[in-house]
C-alpha positions as CSV (number, residue, x, y, z in Angstrom):
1,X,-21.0,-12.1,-49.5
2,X,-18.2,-11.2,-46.7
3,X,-19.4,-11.5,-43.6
4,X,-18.2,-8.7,-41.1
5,X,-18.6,-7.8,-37.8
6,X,-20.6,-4.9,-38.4
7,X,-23.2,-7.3,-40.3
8,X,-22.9,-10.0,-37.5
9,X,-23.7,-7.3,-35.1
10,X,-26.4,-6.4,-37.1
11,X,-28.1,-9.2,-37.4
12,X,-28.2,-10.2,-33.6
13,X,-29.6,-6.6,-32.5
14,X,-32.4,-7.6,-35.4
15,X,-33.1,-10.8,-33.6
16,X,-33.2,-9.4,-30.2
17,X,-35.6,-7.1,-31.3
18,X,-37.8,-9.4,-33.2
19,X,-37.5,-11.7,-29.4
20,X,-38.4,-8.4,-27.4
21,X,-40.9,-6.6,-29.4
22,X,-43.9,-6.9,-27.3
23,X,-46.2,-6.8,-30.5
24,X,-44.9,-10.2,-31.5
25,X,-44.5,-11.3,-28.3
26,X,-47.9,-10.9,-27.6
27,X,-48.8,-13.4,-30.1
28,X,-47.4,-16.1,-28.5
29,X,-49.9,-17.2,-25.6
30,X,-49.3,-20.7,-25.5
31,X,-48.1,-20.3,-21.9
32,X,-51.2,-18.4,-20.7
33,X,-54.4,-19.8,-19.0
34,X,-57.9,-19.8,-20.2
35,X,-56.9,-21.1,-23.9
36,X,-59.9,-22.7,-23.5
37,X,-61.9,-23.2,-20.0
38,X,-61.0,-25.7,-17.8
39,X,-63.0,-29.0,-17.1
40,X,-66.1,-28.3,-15.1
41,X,-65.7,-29.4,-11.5
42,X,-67.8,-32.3,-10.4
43,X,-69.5,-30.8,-7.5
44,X,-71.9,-27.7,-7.9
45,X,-71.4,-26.1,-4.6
46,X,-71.5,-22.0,-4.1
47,X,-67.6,-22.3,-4.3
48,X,-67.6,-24.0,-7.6
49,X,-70.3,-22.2,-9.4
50,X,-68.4,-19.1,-8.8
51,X,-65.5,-20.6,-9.7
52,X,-66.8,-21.3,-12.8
53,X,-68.0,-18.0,-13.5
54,X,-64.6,-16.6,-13.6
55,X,-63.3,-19.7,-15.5
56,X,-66.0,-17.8,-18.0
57,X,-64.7,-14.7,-17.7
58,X,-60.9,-15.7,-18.3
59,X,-61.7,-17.6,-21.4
60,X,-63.6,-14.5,-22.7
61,X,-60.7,-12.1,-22.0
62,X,-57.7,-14.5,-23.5
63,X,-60.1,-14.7,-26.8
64,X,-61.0,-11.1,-26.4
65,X,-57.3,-10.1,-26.1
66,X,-55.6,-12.6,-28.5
67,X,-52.7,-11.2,-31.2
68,X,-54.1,-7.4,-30.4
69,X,-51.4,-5.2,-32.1
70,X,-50.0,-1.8,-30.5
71,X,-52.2,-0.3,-33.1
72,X,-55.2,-2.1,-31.6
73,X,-54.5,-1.4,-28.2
74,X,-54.5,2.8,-28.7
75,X,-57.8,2.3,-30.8
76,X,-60.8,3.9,-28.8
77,X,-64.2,4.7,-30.0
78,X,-65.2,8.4,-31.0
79,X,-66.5,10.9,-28.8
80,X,-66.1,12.0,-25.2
81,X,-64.8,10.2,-22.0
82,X,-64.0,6.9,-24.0
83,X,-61.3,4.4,-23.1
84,X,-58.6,3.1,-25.4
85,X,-58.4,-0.6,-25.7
86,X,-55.3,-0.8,-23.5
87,X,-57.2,1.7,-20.7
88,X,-60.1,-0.7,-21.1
89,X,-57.5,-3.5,-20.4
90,X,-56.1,-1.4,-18.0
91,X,-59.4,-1.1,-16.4
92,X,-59.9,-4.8,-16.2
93,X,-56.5,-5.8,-15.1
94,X,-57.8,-3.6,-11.4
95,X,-61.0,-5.3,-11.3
96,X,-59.4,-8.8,-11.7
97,X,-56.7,-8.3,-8.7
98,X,-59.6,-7.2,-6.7
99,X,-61.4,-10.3,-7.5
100,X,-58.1,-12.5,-6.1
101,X,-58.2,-9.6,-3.2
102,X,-61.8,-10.6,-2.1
103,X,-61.7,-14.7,-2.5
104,X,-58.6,-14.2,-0.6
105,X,-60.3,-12.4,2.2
106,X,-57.8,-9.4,1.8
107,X,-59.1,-5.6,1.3
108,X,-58.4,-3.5,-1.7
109,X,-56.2,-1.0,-1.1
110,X,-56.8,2.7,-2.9
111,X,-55.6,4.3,-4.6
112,X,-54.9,1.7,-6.9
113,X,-51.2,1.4,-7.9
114,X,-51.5,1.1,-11.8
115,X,-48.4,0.5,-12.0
116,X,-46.2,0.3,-15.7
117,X,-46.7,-2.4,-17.6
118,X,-46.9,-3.5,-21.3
119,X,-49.6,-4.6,-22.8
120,X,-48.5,-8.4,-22.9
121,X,-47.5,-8.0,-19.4
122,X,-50.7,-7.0,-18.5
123,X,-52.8,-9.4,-20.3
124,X,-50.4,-12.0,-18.7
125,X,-51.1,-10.7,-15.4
126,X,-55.1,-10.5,-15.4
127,X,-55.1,-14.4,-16.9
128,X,-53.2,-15.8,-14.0
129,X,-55.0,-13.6,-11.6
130,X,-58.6,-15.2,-12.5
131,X,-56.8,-18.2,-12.8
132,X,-55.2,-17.8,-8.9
133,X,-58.9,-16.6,-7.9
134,X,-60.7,-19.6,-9.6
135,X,-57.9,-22.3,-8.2
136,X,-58.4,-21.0,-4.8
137,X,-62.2,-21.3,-5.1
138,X,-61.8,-25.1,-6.1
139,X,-59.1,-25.9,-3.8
140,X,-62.1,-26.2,-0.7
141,X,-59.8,-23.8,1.7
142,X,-62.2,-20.9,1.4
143,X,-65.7,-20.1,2.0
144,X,-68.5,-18.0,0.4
145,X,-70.3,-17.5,3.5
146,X,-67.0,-15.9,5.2
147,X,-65.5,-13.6,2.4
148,X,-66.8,-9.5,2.0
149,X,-65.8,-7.0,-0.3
150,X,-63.7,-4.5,1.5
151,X,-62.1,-1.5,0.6
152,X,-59.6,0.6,2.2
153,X,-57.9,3.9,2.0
154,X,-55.6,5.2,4.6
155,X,-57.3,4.7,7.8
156,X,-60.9,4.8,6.5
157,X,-62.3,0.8,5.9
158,X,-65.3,-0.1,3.9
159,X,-66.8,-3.8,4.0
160,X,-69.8,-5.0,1.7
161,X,-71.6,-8.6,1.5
162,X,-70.2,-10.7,-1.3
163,X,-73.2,-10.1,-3.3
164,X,-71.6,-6.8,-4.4
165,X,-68.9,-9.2,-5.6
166,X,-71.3,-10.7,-7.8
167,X,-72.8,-7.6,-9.5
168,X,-69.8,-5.6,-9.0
169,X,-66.3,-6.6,-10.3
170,X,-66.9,-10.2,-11.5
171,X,-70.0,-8.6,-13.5
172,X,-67.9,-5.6,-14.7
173,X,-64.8,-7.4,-16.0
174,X,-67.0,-9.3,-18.1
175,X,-69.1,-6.5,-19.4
176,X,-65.7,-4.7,-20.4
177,X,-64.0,-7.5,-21.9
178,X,-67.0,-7.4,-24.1
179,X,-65.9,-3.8,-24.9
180,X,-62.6,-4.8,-26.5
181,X,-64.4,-7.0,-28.3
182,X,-66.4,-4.8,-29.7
183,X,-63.6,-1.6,-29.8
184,X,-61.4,-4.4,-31.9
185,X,-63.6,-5.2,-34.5
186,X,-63.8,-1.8,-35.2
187,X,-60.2,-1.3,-35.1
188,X,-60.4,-3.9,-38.2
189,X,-59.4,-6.9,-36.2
190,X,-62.2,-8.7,-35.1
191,X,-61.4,-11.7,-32.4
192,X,-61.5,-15.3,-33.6
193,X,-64.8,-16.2,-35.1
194,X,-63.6,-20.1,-33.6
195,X,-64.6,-18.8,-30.1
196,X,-67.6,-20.1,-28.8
197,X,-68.2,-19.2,-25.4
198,X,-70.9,-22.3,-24.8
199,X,-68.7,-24.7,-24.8
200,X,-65.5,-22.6,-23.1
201,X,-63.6,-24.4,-26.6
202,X,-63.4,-22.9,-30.2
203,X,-64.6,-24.7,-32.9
204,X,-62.6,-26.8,-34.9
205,X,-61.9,-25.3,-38.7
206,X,-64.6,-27.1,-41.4
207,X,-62.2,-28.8,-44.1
């Protein structure tokens, strides 16, 4: 076969678009937190435990998340007011920077700047923001009794206890990321049936 450079030029647009196509790319999370949840810390303190909570929650979402196609992601369930998979994501991605936002003692600006992203970006981008929050928790430079959850919107400010943290966002992102898990196995890809969120590892496969 004669190699031209028509066929050449071919070929590498082919490959560029195999490298950039965020379907595949979104397979590839080997450079993503939460593969599996970290090792417990060896002190239970209030800092820890909530720590651990998102640690949880991360491992959850990466599973919950893992080798979605495009197709997946614009699945949503029948019926009125329902989110697509990626709005859900969408959804989730807000409540995890406002997570980071409160353990960092920093109010939540509204409206919310959504922002365009794609959907690996996204998932990339709530991972390492649980992962920022739960670091920063462990690290012993923050405490519970100190943070609040505030809000704020032009001029107007809104403070809550961090109780509200507890049964607000953290609570919320992990009720949703149980949504996409649901939402996907009805799209007809169901996550990893290796996940098992007692340990924070997946099983090993039986030979």
């Amino acid at each position: 076969m004669k190699i031209t450079k028509t066929s050449i030029f071919t070929f590498l647009s082919l490959v560029f678009t195999v490298m950039l196509s965020p379907n595949l790319t979104a397979q590839n999370s080997t450079d993503m937190p939460y593969q599996q949840i970290p090792d417990a810390p060896a002190d239970y303190n209030m800092e820890n435990v909530v720590a651990r909570m998102i640690d949880g929650l991360g491992y959850r979402f990466y599973w919950a998340t893992e080798s979605l196609s495009l197709e997946n992601y614009a699945y949503k369930p029948e019926g009125e007011n329902t989110r697509t998979i990626l709005e859900t994501q969408d959804h989730i991605r807000g409540l995890a920077e406002t997570i980071l936002n409160v353990i960092s003692n920093k109010p939540n600006i509204r409206p919310y700047d959504k922002g365009d992203y794609s959907p690996h970006e996204m998932r990339t981008m709530i991972l390492k923001t649980l992962e920022q929050a739960s670091n920063y928790l462990k690290s012993g430079q923050v405490s519970i009794a100190d943070l609040e959850v505030t809000f704020k919107r032009g001029e107007q400010e809104s403070s809550f206890p961090f109780w509200n943290f507890l049964n607000g966002p953290l609570t919320d992102a992990i009720y949703h990321t149980g949504q996409i898990v649901s939402y996907r196995r009805s799209a007809g890809n169901p996550q990893d049936p290796a996940v098992n969120v007692f340990s924070g590892k997946n099983r090993k496969a039986k030979k």
